[in-house]
C-alpha positions as CSV (number, residue, x, y, z in Angstrom):
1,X,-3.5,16.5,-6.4
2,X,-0.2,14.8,-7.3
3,X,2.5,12.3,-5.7
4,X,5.8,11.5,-5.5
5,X,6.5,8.1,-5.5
6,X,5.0,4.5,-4.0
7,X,7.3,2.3,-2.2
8,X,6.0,-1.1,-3.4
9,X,7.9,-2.7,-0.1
10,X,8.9,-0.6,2.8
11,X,10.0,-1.4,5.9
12,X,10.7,1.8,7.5
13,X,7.9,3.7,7.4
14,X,5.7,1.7,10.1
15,X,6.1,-1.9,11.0
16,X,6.4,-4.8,9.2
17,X,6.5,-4.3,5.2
18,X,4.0,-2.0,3.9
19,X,3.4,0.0,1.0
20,X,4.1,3.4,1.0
21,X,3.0,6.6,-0.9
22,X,4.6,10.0,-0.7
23,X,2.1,12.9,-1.9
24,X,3.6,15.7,-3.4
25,X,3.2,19.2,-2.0
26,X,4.6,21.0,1.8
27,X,4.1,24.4,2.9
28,X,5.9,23.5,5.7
29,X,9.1,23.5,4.1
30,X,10.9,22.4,7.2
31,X,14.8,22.8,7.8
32,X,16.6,20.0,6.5
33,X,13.6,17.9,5.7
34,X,14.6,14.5,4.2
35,X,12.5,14.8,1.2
36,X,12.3,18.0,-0.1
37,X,11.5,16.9,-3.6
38,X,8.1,16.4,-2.6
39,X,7.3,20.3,-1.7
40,X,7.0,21.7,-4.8
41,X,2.6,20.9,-5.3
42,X,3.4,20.7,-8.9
43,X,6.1,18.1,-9.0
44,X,5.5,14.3,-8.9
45,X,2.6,12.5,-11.2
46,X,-1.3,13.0,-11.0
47,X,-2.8,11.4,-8.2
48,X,-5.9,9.5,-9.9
49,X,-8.6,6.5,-9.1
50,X,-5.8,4.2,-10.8
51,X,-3.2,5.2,-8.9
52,X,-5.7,4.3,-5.9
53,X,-6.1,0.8,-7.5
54,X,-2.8,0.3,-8.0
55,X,-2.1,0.8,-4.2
56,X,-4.8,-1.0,-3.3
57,X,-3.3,-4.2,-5.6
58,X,-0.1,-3.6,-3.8
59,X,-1.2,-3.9,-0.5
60,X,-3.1,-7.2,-1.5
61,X,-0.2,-10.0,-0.6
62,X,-0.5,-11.3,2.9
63,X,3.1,-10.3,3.8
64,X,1.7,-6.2,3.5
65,X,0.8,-5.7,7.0
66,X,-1.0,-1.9,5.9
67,X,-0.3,1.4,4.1
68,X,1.9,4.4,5.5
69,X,0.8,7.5,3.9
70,X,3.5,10.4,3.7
71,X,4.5,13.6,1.9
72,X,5.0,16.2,1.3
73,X,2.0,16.8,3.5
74,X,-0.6,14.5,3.0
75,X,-3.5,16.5,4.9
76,X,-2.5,20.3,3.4
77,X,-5.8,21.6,1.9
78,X,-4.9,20.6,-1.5
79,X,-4.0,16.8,-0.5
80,X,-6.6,15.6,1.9
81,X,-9.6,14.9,-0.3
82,X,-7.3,12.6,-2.0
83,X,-6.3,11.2,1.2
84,X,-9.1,10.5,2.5
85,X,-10.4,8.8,-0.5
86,X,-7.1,6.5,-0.7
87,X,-7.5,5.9,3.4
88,X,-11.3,5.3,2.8
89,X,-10.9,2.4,-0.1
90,X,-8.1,1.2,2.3
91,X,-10.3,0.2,4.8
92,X,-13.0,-0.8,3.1
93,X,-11.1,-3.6,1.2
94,X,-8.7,-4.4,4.2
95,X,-10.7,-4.3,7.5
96,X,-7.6,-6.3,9.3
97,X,-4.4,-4.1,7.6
98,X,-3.5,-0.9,9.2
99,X,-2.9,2.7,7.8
100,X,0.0,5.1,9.2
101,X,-0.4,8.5,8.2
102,X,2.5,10.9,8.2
103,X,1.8,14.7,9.1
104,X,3.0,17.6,10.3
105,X,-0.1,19.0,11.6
106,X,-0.7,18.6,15.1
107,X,-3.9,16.2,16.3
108,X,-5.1,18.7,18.4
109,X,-4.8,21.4,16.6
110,X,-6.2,20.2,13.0
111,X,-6.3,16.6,12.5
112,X,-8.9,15.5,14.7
113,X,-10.9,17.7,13.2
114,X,-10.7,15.9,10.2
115,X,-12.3,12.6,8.6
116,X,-9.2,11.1,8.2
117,X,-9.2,9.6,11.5
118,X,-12.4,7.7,10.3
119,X,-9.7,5.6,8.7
120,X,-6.0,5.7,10.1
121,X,-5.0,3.8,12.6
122,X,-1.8,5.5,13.6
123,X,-0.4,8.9,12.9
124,X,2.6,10.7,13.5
125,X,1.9,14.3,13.9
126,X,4.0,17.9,14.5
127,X,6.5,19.0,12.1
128,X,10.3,18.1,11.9
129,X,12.3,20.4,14.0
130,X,15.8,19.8,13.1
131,X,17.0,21.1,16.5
132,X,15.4,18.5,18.0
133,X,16.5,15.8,15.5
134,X,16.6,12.5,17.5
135,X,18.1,9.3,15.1
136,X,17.0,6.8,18.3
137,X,13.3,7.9,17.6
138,X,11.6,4.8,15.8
139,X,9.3,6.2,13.6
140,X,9.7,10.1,13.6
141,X,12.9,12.1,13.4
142,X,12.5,14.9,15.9
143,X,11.3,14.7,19.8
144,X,8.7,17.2,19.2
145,X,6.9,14.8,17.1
146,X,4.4,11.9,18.3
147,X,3.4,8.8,17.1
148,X,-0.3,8.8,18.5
149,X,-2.9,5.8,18.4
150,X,-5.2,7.0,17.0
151,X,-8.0,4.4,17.8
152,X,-7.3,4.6,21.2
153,X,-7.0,8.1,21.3
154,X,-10.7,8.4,19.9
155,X,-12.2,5.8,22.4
156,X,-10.3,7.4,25.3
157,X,-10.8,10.7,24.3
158,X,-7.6,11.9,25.0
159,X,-3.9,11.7,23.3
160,X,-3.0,8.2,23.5
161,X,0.7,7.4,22.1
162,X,1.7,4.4,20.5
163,X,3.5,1.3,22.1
164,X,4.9,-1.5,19.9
């Protein structure tokens, strides 16, 4: 498993500042994706237990309200062990700090069937259509997508979307 790059302050990807990782590898390959560097599963560096620590470190000052996890595709079937492992130390070391998680996977359809949403907090699921691109959108970049509490979602058992 490999990534792309860690955004050590972001404030675009979620809210507040957080720290940010890109993992590398899409099969998705959707048209005009903004960051088609990261399809290619061979590109970026090797995703390791210090690269975890090093996340985990960043995410450490009070002003990092959580970790957004995006790709690539974080939850493709060569990414998500890793995932889940970076999600998983995430949460154990900050109970009060939130993940977002990045996909485009549906929640229905493959996601909750996952342990990932042991651990994140929000996600935004469905893949980028570029005929439905939609700048206005706050944290996705097509109407088709959905930014989904996941918390909620589980205790209501049933889609619950994301208010700010």
């Amino acid at each position: 498993m490999r990534y792309n790059k860690i955004r050590k302050m972001d404030i675009s990807n979620g809210p507040g500042v957080r720290v940010s990782i890109f993992f590398q590898g899409c099969a998705f390959h959707c048209k005009n994706c903004f960051n088609q560097d990261t399809w290619p599963f061979d590109g970026g560096e090797e995703f390791t237990d210090d690269v975890i620590e090093r996340v985990l470190s960043l995410c450490e000052p009070d002003h990092i309200e959580g970790l957004s996890i995006l790709g690539g595709e974080p939850l493709h079937p060569k990414n998500i062990e890793g995932t889940i492992k970076l999600a998983k130390a995430f949460k154990e070391k900050y109970k009060n700090k939130t993940i977002w998680l990045w996909s485009g996977f549906t929640y229905e359809d493959y996601v909750s069937k996952q342990d990932i949403v042991n651990y994140i907090d929000v996600l935004v699921d469905g893949q980028f259509k570029d005929e439905l691109k939609d700048l206005s959108l706050k944290y996705c970049g097509s109407s088709n997508q959905r930014v989904i509490d996941i918390k909620k979602t589980l205790k209501n058992n049933k889609v619950t979307l994301y208010k700010d």
